[in-house]
C-alpha positions as a Markdown table, in Angstrom:
| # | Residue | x | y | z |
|---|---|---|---|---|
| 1 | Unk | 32.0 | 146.6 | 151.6 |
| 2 | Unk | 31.4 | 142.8 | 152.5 |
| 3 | Unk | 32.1 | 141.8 | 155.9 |
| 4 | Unk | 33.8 | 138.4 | 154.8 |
| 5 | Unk | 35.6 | 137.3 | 151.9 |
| 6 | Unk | 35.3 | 133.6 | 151.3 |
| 7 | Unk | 38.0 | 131.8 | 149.3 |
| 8 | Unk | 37.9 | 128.7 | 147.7 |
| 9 | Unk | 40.5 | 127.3 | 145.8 |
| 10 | Unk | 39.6 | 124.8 | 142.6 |
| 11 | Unk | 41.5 | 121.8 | 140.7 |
| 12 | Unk | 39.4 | 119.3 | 139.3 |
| 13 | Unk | 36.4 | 120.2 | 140.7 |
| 14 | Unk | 33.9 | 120.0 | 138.3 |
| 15 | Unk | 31.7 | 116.4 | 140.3 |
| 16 | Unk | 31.5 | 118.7 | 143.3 |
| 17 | Unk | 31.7 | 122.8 | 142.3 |
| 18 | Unk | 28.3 | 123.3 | 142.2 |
| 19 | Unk | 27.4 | 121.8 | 145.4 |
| 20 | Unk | 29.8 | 123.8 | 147.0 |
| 21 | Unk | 29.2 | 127.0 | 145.5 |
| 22 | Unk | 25.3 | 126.6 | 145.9 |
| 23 | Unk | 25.8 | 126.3 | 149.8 |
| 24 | Unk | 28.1 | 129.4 | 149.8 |
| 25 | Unk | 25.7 | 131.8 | 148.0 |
| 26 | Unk | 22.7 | 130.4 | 149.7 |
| 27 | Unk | 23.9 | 131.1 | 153.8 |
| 28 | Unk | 21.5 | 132.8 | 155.5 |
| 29 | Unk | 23.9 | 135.9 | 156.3 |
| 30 | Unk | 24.2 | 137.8 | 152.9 |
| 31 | Unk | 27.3 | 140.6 | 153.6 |
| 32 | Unk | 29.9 | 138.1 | 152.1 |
| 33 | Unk | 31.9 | 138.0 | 148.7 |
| 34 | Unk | 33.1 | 134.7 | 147.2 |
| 35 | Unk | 36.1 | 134.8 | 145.5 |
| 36 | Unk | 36.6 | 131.4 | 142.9 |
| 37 | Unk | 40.2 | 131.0 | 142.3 |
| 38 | Unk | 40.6 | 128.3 | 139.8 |
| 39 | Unk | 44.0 | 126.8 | 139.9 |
| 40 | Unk | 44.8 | 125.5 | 136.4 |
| 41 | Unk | 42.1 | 122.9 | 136.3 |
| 42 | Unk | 41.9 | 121.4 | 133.1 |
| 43 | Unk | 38.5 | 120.1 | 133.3 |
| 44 | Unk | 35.4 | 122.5 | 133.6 |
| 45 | Unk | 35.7 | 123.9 | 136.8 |
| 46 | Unk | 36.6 | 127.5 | 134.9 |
| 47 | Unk | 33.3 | 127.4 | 133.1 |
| 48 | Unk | 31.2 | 126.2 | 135.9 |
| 49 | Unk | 32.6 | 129.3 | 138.0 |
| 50 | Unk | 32.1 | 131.9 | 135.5 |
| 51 | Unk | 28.6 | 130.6 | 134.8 |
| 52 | Unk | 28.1 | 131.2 | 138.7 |
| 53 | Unk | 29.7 | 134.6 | 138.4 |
| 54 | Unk | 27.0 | 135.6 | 135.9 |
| 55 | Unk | 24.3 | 134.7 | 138.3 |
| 56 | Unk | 25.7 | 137.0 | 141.2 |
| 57 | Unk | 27.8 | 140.2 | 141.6 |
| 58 | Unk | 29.0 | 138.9 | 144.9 |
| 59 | Unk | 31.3 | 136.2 | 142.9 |
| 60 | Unk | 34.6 | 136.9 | 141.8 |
| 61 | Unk | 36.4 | 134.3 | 139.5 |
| 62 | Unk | 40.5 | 134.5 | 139.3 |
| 63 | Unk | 42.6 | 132.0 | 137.5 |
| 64 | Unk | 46.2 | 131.3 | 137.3 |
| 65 | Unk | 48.6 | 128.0 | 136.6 |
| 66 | Unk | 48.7 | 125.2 | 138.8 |
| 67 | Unk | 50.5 | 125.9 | 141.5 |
| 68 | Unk | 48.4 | 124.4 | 144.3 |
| 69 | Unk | 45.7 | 125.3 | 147.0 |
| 70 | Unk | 48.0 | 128.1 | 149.3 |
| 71 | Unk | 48.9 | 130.1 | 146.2 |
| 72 | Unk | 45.4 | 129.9 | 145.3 |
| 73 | Unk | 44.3 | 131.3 | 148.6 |
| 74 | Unk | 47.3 | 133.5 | 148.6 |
| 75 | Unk | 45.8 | 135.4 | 145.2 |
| 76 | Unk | 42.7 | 135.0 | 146.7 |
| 77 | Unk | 43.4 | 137.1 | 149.8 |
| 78 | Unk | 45.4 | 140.1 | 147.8 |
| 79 | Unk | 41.6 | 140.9 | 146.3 |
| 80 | Unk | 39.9 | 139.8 | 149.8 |
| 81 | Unk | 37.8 | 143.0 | 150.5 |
| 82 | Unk | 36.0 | 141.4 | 153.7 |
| 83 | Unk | 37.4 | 142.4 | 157.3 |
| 84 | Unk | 37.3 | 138.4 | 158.0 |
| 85 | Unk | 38.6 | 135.8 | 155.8 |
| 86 | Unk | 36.9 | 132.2 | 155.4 |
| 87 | Unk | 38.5 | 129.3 | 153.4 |
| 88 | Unk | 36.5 | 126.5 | 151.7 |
| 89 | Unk | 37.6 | 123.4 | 150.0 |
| 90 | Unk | 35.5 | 122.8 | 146.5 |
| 91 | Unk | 34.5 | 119.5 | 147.0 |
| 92 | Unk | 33.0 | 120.2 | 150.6 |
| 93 | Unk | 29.9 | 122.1 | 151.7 |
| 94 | Unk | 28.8 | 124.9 | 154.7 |
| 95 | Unk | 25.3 | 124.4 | 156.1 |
| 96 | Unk | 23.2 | 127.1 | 154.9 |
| 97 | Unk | 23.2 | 129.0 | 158.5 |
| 98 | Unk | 27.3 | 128.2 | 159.2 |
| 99 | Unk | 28.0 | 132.3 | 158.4 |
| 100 | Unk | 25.6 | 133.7 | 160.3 |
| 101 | Unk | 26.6 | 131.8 | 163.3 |
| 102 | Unk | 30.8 | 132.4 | 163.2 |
| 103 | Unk | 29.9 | 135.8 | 162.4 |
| 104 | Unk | 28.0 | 136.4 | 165.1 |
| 105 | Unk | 30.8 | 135.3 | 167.3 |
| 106 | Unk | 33.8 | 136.7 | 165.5 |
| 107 | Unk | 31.9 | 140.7 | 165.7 |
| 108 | Unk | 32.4 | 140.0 | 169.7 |
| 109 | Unk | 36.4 | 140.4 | 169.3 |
| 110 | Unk | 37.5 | 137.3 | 168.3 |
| 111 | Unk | 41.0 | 137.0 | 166.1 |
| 112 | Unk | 39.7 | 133.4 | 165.1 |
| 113 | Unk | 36.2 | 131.4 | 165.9 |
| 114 | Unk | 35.9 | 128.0 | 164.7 |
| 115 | Unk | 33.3 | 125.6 | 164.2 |
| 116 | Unk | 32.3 | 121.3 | 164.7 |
| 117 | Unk | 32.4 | 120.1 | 161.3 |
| 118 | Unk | 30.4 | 116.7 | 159.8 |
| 119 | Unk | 31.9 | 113.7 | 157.7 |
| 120 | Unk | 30.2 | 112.5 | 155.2 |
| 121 | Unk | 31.4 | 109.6 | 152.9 |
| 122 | Unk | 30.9 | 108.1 | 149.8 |
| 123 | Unk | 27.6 | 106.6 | 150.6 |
| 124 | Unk | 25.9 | 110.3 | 151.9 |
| 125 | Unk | 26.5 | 108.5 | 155.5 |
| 126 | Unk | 27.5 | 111.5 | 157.7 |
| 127 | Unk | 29.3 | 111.4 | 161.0 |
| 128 | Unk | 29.4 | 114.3 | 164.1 |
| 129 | Unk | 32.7 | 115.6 | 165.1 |
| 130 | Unk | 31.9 | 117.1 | 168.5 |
| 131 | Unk | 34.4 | 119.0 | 169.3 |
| 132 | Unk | 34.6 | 120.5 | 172.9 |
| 133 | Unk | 33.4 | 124.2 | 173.3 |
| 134 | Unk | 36.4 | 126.1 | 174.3 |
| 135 | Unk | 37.5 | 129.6 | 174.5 |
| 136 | Unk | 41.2 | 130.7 | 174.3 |
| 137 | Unk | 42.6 | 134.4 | 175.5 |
| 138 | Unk | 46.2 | 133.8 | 175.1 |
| 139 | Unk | 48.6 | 133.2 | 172.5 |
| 140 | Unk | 50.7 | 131.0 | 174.0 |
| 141 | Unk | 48.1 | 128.9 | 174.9 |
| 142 | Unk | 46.6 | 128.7 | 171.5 |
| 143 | Unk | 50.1 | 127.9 | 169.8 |
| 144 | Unk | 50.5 | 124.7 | 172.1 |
| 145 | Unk | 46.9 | 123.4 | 171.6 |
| 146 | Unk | 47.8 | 123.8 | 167.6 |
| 147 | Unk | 51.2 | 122.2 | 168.3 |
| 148 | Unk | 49.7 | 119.4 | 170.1 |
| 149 | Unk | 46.6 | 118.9 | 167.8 |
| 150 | Unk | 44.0 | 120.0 | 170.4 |
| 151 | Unk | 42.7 | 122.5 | 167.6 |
| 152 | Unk | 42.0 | 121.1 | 164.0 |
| 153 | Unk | 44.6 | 122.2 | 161.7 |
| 154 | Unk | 42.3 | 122.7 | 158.6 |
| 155 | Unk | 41.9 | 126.3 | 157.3 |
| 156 | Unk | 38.7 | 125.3 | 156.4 |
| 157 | Unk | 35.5 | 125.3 | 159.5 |
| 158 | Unk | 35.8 | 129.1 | 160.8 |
| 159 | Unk | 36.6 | 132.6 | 160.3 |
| 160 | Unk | 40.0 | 134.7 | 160.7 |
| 161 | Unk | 40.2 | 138.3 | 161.4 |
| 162 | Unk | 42.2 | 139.1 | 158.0 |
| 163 | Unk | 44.9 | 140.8 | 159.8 |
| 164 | Unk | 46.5 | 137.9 | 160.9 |
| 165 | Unk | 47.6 | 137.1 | 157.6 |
| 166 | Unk | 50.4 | 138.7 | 155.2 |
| 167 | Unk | 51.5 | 137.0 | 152.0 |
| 168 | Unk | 54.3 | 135.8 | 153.7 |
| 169 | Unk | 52.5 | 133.2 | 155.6 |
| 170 | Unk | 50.9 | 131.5 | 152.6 |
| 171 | Unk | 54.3 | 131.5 | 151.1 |
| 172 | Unk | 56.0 | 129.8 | 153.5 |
| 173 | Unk | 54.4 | 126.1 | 152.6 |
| 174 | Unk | 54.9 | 127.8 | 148.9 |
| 175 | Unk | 58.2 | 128.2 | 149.1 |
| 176 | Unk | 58.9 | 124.7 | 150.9 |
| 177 | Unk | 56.8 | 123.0 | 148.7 |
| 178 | Unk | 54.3 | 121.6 | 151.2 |
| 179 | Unk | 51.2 | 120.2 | 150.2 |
| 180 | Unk | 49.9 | 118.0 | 152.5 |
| 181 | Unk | 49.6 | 119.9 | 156.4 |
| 182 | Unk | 50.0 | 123.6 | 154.1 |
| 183 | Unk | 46.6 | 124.3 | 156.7 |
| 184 | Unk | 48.4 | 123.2 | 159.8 |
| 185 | Unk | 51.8 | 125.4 | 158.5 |
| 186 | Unk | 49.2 | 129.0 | 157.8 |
| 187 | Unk | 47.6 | 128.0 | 161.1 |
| 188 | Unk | 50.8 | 128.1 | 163.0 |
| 189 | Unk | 52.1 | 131.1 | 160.8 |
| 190 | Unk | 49.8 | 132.9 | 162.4 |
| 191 | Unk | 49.7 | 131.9 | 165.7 |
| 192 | Unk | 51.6 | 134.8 | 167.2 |
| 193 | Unk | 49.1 | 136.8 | 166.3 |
| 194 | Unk | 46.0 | 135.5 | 167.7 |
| 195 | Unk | 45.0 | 136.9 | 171.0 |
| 196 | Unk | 41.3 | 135.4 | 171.1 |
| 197 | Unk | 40.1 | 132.0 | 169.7 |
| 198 | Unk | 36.7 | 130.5 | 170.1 |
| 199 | Unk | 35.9 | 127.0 | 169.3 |
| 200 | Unk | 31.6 | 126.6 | 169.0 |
| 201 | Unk | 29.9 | 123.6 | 169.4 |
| 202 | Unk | 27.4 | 124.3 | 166.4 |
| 203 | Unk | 28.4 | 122.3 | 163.0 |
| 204 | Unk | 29.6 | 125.4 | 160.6 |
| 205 | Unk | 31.0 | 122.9 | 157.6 |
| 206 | Unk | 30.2 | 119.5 | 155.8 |
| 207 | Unk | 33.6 | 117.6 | 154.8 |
| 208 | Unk | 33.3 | 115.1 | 151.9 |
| 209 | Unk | 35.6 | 111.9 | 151.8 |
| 210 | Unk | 37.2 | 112.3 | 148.8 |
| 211 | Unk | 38.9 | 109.4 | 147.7 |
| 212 | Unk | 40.9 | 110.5 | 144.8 |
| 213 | Unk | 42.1 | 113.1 | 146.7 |
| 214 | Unk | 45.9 | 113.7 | 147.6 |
| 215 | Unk | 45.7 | 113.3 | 151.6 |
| 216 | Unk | 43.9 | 110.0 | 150.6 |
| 217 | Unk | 46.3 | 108.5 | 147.0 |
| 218 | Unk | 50.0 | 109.6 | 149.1 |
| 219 | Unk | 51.7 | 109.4 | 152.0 |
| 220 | Unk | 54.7 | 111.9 | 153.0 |
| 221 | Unk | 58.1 | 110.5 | 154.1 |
| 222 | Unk | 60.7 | 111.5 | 156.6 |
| 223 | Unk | 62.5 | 114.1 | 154.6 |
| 224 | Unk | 59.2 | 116.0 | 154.3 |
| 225 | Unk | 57.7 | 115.8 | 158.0 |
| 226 | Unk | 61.1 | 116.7 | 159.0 |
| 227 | Unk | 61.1 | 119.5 | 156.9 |
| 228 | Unk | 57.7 | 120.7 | 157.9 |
| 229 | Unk | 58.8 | 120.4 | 161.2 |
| 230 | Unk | 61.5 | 122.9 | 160.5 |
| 231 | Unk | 59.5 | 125.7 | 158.9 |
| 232 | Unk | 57.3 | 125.4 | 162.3 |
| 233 | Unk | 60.6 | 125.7 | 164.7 |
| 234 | Unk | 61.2 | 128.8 | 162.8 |
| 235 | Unk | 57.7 | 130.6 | 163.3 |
| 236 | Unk | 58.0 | 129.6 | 166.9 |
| 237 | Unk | 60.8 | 129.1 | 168.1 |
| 238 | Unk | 61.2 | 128.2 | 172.3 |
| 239 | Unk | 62.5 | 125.5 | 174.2 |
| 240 | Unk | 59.0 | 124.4 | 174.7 |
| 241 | Unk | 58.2 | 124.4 | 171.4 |
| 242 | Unk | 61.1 | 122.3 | 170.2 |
| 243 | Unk | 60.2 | 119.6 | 173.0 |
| 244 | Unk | 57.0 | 119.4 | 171.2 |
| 245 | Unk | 58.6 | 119.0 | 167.7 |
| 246 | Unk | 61.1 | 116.6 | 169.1 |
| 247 | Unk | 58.1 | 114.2 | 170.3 |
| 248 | Unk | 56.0 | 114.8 | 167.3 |
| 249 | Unk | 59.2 | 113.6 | 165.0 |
| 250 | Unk | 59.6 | 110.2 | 167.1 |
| 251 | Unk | 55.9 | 109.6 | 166.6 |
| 252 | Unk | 56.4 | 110.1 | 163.3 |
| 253 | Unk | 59.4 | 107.7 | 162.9 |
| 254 | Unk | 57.9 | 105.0 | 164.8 |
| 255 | Unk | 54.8 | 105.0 | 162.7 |
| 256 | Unk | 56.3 | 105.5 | 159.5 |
| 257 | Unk | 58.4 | 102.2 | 160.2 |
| 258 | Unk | 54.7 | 100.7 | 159.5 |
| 259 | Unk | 54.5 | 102.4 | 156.4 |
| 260 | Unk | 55.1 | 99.9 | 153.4 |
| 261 | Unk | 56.1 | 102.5 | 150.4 |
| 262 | Unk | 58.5 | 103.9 | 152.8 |
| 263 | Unk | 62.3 | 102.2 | 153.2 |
| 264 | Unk | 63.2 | 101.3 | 157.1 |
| 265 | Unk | 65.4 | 104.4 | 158.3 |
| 266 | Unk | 68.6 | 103.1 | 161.5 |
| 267 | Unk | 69.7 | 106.5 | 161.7 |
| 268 | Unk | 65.9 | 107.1 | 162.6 |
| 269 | Unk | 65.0 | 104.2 | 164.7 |
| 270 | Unk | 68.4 | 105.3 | 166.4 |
| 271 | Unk | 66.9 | 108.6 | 167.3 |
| 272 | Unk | 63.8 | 107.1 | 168.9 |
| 273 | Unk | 66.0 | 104.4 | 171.1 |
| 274 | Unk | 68.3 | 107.4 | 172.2 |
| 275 | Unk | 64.7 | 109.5 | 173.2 |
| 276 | Unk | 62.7 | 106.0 | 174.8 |
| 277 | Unk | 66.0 | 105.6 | 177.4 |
| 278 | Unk | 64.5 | 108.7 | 179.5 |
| 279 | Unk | 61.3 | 107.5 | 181.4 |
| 280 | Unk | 58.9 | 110.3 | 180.9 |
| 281 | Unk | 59.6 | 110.1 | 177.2 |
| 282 | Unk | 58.9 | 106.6 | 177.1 |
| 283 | Unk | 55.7 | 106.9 | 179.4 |
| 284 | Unk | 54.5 | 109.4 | 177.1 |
| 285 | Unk | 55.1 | 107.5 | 173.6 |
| 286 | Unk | 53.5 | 104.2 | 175.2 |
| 287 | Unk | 50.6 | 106.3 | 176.0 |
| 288 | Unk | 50.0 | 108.1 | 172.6 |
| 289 | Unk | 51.3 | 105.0 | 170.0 |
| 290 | Unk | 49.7 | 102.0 | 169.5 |
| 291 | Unk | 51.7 | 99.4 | 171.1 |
| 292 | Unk | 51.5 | 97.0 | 167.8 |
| 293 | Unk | 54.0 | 99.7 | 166.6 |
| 294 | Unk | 56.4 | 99.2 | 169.8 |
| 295 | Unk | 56.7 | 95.5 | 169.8 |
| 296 | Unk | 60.3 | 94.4 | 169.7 |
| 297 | Unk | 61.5 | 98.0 | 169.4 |
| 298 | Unk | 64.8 | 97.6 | 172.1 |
| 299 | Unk | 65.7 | 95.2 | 169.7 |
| 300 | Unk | 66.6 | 96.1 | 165.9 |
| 301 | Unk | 67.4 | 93.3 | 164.3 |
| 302 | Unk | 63.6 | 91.8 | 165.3 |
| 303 | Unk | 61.8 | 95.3 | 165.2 |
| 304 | Unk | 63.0 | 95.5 | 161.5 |
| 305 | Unk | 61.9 | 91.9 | 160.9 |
| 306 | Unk | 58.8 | 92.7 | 162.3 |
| 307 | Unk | 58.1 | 95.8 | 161.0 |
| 308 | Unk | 58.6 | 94.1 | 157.2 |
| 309 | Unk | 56.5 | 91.9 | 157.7 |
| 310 | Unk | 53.5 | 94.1 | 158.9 |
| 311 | Unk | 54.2 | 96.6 | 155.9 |
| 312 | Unk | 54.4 | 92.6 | 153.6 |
| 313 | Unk | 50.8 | 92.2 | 154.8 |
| 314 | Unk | 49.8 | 95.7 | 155.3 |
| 315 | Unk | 50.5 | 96.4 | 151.9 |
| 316 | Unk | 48.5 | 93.1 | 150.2 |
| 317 | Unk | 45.2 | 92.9 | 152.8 |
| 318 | Unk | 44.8 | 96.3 | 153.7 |
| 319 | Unk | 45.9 | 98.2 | 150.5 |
| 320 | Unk | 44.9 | 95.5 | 148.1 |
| 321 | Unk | 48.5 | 95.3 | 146.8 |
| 322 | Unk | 48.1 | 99.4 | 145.6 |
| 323 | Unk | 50.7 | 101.5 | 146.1 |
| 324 | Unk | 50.3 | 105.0 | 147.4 |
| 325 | Unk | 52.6 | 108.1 | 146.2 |
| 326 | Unk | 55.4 | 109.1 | 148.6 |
| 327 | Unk | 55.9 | 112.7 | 148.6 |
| 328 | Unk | 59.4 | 114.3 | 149.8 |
């Protein structure tokens, strides 16, 4: 019986599957099984993962009709085996000894351990993310930090005691049709259930800027961080919780005032006036927003000129006059 079941879902892979797979099967702790789920991808991936599969009993290939990275790992996790569950993206890479070290850690009791992660771009040019070692024994403490983005909200970069999962969790950003922050969503999903949580500072994954990649061709409106925003006061609901979501929703209207595919929003800006008249609120927003995005904002009629404008040249010096997709 393997220890771990890894899980990686696949769409238009086929630049990057190899790679990816070749670092899985190569880790230096062996008790694993990888589990291919390839998500209606109409160029080669399919072959490329049954080709692997061949090679090495350990490798399971499922396929199904495009219907996105969550119900990939959802199918993938009703044939997990593995008491702990790891998720991989196919165009990214583990080192060879990233197992063996989470593994080592997670045995010791851990619900979830989680790793420092490198960035590497287009031109193989890499970049360290050190994150700070820290060690979490209490689930209200852990939902916070993931509230407040201490703890990165990618799936990908650790291992999670299966048991914290049901299929209900993956479908929740099914369901609501989330595909950008689905990670953050399963992360808080299943935050009530996380007791221990270890953060290590050794570099357990190997993210690759992809370009063509949804996170980096759209950008989500309103409507949709609202809704997200929802689904999480539902999973945790407390006044605490819903000061957090309340802050989190200003940030994202001042910022997406700056956003040229997006349409300027009164009712919005009208909601981050009535939460900047109390102090603290206002101390805290100066302190976490760039103040090129607060300039003029008392005043409407020259915060909308102003914000036009930036989004005018935003759009034509920064963007080279491209337009990204807006997702609802």
């Amino acid at each position: 019986m393997p220890h771990i079941s890894i899980i990686i879902p696949i769409y238009k892979a086929e630049k990057y599957l190899d790679r990816c797979i070749n670092s899985v099967i190569n880790q230096s702790y062996r008790n694993f099984e990888l589990i291919l789920v390839n998500d209606g991808s109409p160029d080669s991936s399919l072959n490329i993962c049954r080709t692997w599969a061949n090679k090495d009993s350990r490798i399971k290939v499922m396929e199904q009709e495009n219907l996105g990275a969550n119900a990939s790992r959802l199918n993938g996790y009703r044939v997990a085996k593995g008491e702990y569950l790891c998720f991989v993206d196919a165009d990214d890479t583990m080192p060879l000894n990233a197992l063996e070290k989470l593994y080592r850690e997670i045995s010791k009791g851990y619900d979830v351990v989680k790793g420092n992660y490198m960035t590497v771009n287009s031109f193989g040019q890499c970049k360290y993310s050190a994150l700070l070692i820290s060690e979490i024994t209490n689930t209200t403490c852990y939902i916070q930090k993931m509230l407040e983005n201490e703890l990165l909200p990618f799936l990908w970069g650790g291992l999670y005691r299966k048991s914290l999962f049901d299929e209900d969790i993956f479908n929740l950003s099914i369901r609501n049709k989330i595909v950008i922050g689905e990670d953050w969503i399963t992360n808080i999903g299943i935050a009530t259930k996380v007791k221990k949580f270890l953060q290590i500072k050794e570099v357990v994954y190997e993210y690759y800027v992809n370009s063509t990649s949804t996170m980096n061709t759209s950008i989500t409106s309103s409507d949709y961080m609202e809704r997200t925003m929802n689904i999480v006061s539902g999973l945790v609901a407390s006044n605490e919780v819903e000061h957090i979501i309340r802050r989190k929703l200003v940030f994202g209207y001042i910022l997406n005032s700056f956003i040229p595919e997006l349409k300027f929003s009164v009712s919005r800006y009208k909601k981050v006036t009535d939460y900047l008249t109390d102090l603290s609120n206002a101390q805290i927003v100066k302190k976490n927003i760039d103040k090129k995005y607060l300039l003029f904002i008392s005043f409407l009629p020259l915060y909308f000129i102003y914000s036009r404008i930036y989004c005018i040249l935003y759009r034509w010096v920064k963007l080279k006059g491209k337009k990204r997709k807006v997702i609802n």
